[in-house]
C-alpha positions as CSV (number, residue, x, y, z in Angstrom):
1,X,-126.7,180.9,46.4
2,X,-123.5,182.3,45.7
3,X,-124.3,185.7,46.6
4,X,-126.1,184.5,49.7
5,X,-122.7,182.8,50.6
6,X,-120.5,185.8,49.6
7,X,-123.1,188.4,51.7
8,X,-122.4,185.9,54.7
9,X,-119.3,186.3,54.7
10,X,-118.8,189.7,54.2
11,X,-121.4,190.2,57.2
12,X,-118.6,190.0,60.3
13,X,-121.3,190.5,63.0
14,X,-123.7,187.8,61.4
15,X,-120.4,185.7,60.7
16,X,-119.2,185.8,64.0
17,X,-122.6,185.1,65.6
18,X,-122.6,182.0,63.7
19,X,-119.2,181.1,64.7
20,X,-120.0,181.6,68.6
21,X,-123.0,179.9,68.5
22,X,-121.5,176.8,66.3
23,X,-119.0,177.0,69.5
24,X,-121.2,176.9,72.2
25,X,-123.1,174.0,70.4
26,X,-119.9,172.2,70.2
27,X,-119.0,172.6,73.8
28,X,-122.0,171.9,74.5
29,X,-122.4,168.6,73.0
30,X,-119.0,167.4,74.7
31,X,-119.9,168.9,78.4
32,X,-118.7,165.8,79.3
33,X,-115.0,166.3,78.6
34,X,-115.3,169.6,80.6
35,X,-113.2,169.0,83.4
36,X,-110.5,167.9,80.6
37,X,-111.2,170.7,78.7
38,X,-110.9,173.3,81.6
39,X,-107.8,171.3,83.3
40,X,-106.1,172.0,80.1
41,X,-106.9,175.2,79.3
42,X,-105.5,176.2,83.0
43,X,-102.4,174.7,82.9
44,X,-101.7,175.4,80.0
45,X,-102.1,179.5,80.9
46,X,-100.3,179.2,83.8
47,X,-97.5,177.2,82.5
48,X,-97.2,179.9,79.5
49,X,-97.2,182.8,81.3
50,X,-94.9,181.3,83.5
51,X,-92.8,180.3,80.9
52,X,-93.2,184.2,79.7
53,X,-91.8,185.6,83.3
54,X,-88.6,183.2,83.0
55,X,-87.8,184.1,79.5
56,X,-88.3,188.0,80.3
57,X,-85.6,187.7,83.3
58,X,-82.9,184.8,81.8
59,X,-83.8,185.5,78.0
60,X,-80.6,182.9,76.9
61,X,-82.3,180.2,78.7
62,X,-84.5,177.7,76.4
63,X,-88.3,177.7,76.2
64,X,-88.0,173.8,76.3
65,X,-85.4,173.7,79.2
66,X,-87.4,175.6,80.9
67,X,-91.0,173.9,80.5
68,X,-89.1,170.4,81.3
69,X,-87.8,171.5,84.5
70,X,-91.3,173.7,85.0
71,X,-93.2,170.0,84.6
72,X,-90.7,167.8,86.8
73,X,-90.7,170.7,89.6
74,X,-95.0,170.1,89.4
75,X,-94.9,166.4,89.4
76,X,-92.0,166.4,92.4
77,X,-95.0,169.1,94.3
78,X,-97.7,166.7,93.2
79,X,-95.6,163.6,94.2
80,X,-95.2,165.1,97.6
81,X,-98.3,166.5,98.0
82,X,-99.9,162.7,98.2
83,X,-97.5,161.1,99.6
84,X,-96.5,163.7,102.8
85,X,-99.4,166.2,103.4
86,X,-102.6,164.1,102.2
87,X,-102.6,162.0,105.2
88,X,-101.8,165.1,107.5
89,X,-105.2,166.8,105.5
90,X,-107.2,163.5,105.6
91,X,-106.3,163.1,109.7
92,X,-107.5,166.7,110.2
93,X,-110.5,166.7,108.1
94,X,-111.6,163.6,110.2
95,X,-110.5,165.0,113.0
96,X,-113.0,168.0,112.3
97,X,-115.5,165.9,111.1
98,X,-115.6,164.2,114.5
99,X,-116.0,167.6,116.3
100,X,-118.7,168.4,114.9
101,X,-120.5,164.9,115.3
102,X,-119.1,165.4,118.9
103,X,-121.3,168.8,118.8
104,X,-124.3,167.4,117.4
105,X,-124.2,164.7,120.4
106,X,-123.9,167.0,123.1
107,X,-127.2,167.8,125.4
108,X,-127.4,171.4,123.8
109,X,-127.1,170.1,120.4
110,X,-130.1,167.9,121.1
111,X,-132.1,171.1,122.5
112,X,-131.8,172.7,119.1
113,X,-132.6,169.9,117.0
114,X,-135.5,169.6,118.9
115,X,-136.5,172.9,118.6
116,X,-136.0,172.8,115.1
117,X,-138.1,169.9,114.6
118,X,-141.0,171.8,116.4
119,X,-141.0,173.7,113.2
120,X,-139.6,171.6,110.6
121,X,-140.9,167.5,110.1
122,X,-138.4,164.5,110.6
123,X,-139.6,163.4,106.8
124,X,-138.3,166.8,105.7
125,X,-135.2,166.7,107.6
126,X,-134.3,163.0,106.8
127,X,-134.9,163.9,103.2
128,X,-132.4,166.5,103.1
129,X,-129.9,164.2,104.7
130,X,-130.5,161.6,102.4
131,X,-129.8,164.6,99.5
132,X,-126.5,165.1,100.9
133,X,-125.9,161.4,101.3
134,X,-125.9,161.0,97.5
135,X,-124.3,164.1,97.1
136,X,-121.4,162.8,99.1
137,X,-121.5,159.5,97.7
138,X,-121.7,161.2,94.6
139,X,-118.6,163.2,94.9
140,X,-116.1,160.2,96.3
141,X,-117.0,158.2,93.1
142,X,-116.1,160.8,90.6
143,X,-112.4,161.8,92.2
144,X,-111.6,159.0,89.9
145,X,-112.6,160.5,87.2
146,X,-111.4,164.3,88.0
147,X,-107.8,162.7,88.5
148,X,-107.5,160.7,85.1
149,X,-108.4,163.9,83.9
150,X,-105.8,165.9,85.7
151,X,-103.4,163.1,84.7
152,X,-104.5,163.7,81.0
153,X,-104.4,167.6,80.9
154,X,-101.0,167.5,82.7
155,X,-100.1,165.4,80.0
156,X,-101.4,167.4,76.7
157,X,-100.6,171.2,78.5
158,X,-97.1,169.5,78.9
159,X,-96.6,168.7,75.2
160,X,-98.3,171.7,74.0
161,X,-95.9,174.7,75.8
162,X,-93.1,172.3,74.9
163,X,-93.8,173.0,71.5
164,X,-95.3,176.3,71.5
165,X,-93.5,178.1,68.7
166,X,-94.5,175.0,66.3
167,X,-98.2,175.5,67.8
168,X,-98.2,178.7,66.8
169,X,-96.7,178.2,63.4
170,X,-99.1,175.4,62.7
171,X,-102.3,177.4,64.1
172,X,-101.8,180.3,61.8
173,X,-101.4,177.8,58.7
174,X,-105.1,177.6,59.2
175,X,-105.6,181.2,59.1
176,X,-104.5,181.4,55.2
177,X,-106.8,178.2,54.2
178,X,-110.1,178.4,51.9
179,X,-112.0,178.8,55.3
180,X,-109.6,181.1,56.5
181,X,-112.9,183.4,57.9
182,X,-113.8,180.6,59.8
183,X,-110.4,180.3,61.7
184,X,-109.8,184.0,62.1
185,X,-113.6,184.0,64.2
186,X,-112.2,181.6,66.6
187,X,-109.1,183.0,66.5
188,X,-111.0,186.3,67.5
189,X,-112.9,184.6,70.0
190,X,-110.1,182.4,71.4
191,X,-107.6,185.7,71.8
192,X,-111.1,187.4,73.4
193,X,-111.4,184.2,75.8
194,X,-107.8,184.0,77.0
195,X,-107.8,187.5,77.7
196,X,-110.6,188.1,79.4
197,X,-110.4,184.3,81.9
198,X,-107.0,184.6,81.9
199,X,-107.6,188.6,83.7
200,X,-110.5,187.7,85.7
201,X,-108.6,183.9,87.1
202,X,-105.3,185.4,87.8
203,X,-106.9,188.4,89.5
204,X,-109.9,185.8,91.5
205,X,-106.8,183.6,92.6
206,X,-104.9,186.3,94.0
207,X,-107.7,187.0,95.9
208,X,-108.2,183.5,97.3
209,X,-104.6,183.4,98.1
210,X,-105.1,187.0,100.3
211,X,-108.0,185.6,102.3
212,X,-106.1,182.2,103.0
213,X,-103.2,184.3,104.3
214,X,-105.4,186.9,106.5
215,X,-107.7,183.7,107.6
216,X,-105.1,181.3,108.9
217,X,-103.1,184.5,110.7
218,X,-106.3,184.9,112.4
219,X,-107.4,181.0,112.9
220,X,-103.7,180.9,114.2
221,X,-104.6,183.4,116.9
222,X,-107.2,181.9,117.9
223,X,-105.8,178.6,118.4
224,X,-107.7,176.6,116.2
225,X,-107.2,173.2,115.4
226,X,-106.6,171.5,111.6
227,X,-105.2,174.9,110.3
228,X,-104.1,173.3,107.6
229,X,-107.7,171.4,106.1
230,X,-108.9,175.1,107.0
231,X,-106.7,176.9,105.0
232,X,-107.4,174.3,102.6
233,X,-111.1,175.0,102.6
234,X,-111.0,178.4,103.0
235,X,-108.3,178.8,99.7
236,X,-111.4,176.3,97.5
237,X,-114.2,178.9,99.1
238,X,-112.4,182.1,97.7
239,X,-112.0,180.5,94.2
240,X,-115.6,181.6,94.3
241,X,-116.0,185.4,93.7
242,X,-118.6,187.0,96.5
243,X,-120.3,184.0,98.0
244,X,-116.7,182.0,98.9
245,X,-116.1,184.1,102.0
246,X,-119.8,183.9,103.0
247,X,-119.6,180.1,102.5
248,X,-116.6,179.5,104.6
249,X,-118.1,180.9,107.2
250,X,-120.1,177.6,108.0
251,X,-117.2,174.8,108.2
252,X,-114.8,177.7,110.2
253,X,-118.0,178.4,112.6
254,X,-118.6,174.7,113.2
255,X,-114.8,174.1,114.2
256,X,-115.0,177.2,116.0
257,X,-118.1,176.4,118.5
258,X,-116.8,172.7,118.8
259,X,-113.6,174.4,120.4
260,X,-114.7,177.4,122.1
261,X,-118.3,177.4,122.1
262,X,-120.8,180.8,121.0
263,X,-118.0,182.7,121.6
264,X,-115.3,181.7,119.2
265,X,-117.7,181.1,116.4
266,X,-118.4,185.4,117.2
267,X,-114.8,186.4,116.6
268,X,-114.9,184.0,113.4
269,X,-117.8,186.1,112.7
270,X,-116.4,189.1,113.1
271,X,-112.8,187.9,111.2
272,X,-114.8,186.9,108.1
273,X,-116.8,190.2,107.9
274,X,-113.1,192.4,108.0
275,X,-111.9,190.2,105.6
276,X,-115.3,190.4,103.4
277,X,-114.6,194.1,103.6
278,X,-111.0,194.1,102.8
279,X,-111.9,191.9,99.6
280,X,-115.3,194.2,98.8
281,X,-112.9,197.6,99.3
282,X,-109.2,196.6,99.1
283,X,-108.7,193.5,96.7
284,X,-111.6,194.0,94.4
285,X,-110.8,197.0,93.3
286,X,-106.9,196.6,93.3
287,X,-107.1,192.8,90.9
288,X,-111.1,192.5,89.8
289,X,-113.0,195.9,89.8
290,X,-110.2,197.4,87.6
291,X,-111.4,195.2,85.2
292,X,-114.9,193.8,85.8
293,X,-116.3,195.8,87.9
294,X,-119.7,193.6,88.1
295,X,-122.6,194.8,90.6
296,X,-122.7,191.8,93.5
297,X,-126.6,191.4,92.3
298,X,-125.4,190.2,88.6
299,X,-122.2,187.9,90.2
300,X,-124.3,185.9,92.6
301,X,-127.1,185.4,89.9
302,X,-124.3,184.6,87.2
303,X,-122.7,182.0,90.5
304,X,-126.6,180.4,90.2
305,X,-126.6,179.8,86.5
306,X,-123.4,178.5,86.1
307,X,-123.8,175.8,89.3
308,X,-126.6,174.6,87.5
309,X,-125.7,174.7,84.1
310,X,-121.9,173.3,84.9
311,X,-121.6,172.0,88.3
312,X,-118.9,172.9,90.9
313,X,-117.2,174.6,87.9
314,X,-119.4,177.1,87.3
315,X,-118.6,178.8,90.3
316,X,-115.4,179.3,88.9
317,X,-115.9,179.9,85.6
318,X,-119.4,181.2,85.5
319,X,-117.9,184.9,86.6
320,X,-114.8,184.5,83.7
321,X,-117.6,183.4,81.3
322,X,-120.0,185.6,82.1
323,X,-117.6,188.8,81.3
324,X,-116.2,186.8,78.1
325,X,-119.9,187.3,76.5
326,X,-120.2,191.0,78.0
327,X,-116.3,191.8,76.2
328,X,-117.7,190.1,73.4
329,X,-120.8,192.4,73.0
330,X,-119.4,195.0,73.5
331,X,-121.1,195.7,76.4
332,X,-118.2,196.3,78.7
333,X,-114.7,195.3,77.3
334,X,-112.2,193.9,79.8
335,X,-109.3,195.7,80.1
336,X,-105.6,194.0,80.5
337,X,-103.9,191.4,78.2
338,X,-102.5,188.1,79.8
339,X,-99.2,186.4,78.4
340,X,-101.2,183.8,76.2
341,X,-102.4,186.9,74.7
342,X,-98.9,187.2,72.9
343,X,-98.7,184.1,71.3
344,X,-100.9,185.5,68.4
């Protein structure tokens, strides 16, 4: 038994399988505290590397001075963010809502429901809007529950950068116990996480924020309404790598013919397809491709798994994920380090 245990041990590969897949079982047993868990983790990555930039440029300036004032700048943000511009979103997001509903009551509306009903049965149609229904329903009751769970990450990402040396000093105590193999595997597979989410997030939300940008310049000459629940909703939709674009297309076009009919939902059309090819040739290359570079075939079947394995977020972390286990193979290691990285 003892030489079993011994062989075990000295077996990295079969050692570190084990690990990973005691891991997964774990987070799989407490899917439930995902959105915690992810909340967390981001916050805490973008605070830290944050925290990283300020110390690089005023080097005599506190790591806890400068996570306080990083924390009360956020909750000021936040604070205004509710109070000021989420009745300006909620007035436009109604207001879109009720151009489309003003759409579907027009007499050319009704002339392509019923020609889709020619083809498609009232039972079937009714039971896909009762789908959404829930869905909807579905989505209003758990904003509860995704904002006690921003409340809560905010809170623990907060106390852990504000006491990030004794973190680290405490974390590597681990490293020297009996089980110190144990911890060193998930210190391996934490520094292999952080660097390879933390490479593929930062470069996906630059992305997201390009498209926003080129988006609303174009929505703006155009002269479209609610620019501001657009941009929004565009900014969520490019979270998603590939399919966001594609998928914004459908809210933009249905604003679009409510306002200017067939023809403004072409030029929307036309817009998302330059900016699809500025992401495909120009951004993808420049923040993702440098360091993924994952055929379009494997990222939209990776987008399916992880929507039905994790919900909304796994079209934002399925991609990250996805290229963790690849790094982790050794299939394709992902090049770059993020600032978490340096904590070790």
């Amino acid at each position: 038994m003892t030489d079993a245990w011994k062989h075990f041990i000295e077996n990295v590969k079969l050692r570190r399988f084990t690990v990973l897949l005691l891991i997964i079982i774990v987070l799989w047993l407490i899917r439930s505290m995902m959105n915690l868990i992810l909340f967390t983790f981001i916050l805490t990555y973008l605070v830290v590397g944050w925290v990283r930039f300020v110390q690089r440029w005023l080097p005599r300036v506190s790591t806890t001075l400068t996570v306080i004032v990083t924390y009360v700048l956020l909750i000021v943000l936040l604070y205004l963010g509710v109070t000021r511009y989420l009745p300006v979103l909620s007035r436009q997001v109604i207001k879109m809502v009720n151009s489309v509903v003003h759409f579907y009551s027009t007499h050319q509306a009704t002339m392509i429901y019923r020609y889709i009903n020619h083809y498609v049965s009232t039972a079937t149609i009714m039971s896909q809007v009762r789908h959404g229904i829930t869905i909807a329903v579905s989505t209003l009751t758990s904003i509860g529950a995704i904002t006690v769970s921003f409340v809560m990450s905010l809170i623990l990402s907060f106390f852990y950068t504000l006491e990030l040396k004794q973190m680290n000093e405490f974390s590597h105590s681990f490293l020297d116990s009996d089980f110190g193999w144990f911890f060193q595997d998930i210190d391996y597979f934490g520094k292999k996480f952080v660097n390879t989410f933390g490479v593929v997030l930062e470069a996906q939300f630059f992305i997201a924020i390009c498209n926003t940008v080129i988006t609303t310049i174009g929505l703006l000459f155009m002269h479209m309404p609610q620019i501001f629940a657009l941009s929004l909703i565009v900014f969520i939709f490019s979270l998603v790598p590939v399919a966001g674009v594609i998928i914004s297309t459908i809210p933009l076009a249905m604003v679009g013919y409510s306002v200017g009919g067939v023809r403004d939902v072409v030029y929307i059309i036309i817009m998302i397809i330059i900016i699809h090819t500025i992401e495909a040739y120009v951004l993808n290359p420049k923040f993702m491709s440098s360091r993924t570079d994952l055929p379009i075939f494997y990222t939209f079947i990776v987008l399916l798994i992880g929507e039905h394995l994790f919900g909304t977020w796994g079209l934002i972390v399925g991609v990250p994920i996805f290229t963790f286990l690849l790094d982790v193979l050794g299939v394709k290691p992902i090049r770059g380090a993020t600032q978490i990285k340096k904590r070790a």
